[in-house]
Structure formats: structure tokens, C-alpha cells
C-alpha positions in Angstrom: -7.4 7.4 1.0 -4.4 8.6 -1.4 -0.9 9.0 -1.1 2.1 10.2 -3.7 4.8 8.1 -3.8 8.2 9.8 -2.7 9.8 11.2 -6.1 6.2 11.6 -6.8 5.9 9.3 -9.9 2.5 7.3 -8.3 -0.3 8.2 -6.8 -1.8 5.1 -4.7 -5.6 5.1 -3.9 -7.7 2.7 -1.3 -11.0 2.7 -0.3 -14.1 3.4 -2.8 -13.6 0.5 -4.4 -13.7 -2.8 -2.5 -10.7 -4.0 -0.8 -8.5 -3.4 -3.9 -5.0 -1.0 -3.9 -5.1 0.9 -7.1 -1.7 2.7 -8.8 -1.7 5.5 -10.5 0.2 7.3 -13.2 1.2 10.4 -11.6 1.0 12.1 -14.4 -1.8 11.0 -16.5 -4.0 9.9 -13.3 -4.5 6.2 -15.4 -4.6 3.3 -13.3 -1.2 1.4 -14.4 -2.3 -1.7 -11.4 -4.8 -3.2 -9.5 -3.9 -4.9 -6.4 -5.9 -7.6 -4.4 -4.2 -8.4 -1.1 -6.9 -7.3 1.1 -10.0 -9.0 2.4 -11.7 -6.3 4.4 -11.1 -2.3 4.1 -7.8 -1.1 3.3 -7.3 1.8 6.1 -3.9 2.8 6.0 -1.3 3.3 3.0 2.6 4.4 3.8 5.1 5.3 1.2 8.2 4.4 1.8 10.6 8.1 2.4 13.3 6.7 0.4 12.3 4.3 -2.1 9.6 5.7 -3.9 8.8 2.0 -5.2 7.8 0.8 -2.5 4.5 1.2 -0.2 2.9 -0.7 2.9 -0.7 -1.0 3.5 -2.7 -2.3 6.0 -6.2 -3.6 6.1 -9.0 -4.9 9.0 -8.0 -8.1 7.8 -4.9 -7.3 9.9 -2.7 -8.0 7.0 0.6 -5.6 6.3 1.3 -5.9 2.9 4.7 -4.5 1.1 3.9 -3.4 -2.5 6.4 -2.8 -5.5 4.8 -0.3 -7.2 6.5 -0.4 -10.4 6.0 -4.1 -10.8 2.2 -3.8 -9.2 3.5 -7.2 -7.4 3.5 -8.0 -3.2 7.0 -8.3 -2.2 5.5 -9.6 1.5 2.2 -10.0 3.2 1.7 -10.8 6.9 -0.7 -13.7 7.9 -2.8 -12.6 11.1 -2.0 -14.7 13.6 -4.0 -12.7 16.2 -7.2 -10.5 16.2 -5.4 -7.2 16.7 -5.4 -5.0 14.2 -2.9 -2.7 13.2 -4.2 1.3 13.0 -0.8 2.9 12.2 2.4 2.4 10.4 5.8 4.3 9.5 9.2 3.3 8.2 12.3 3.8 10.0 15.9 4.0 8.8 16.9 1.3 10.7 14.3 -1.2 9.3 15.5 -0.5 6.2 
């Protein structure tokens, strides 16, 4: 799975390669960071509309993690607390 940050700049990849997140230079395709959050597939991947720093994914692990992704660092992770996972995500204006 890939997605393009908002303005562009990154290109975020998951899948193919463990449970890792990888950033990429959107203009030279190198991988700039590596991100572990996950502990099962990573299946979903939104970038934020507005701030094209920011991204959520979410894995089987049912963890939603927030991702800086000029600083390559998790702003927030979720704990599952449950056994649902989630299958879909989107950001709203009035979340934000």
C-alpha cells in the first residue's frame, strides 16, 4: 500500500516489508524513515488533507498510530483494548 502526502513531499509505503511504515523522499524515492509501531500487517495508511506532516495508520494489531512524517517520530498510538479491528479511517475538520 502507498500513499502521497498532501503537498506531495512523501510518499509512505506499508506492507512488503514486515510490519514496518517506511517514508519516502518524494523526489528521490530514498527512504528518509523507518517506522516500527506495528505488530501484525499494516492495512490502512491516511494522510492527513491538510497537514501534509501528518499520517494515520492502522494495523491487525488494532493499533491507530499518528505519524510525523518529517520527524519519522509517533505523535500517538492507541493500545487495543478490545479485539475489533479497525478496517477504515478518514480525518474530519472537526477532529482537527
Amino acid at each position: 500500500m502507498a500513499r502521497w502526502s498532501a503537498d506531495g513531499r512523501f510518499g509512505v509505503v506499508a506492507g512488503g516489508n514486515g510490519f514496518m511504515i517506511q517514508v519516502l523522499d518524494g523526489r528521490s524515492g530514498r527512504c528518509v524513515h523507518t517506522i516500527d509501531v506495528h505488530q501484525n500487517s499494516v492495512y490502512n495508511l491516511v494522510c492527513h488533507a491538510v497537514n501534509p506532516r501528518i499520517i494515520i495508520s492502522g494495523g491487525y494489531d488494532g493499533k491507530l498510530a499518528l505519524i510525523d512524517l518529517i520527524s519519522g517520530s509517533v505523535i500517538s498510538c492507541t493500545t487495543p483494548t478490545h479485539t475489533h479491528t479497525f478496517t477504515e479511517g478518514l480525518y474530519s475538520h472537526l477532529s482537527c
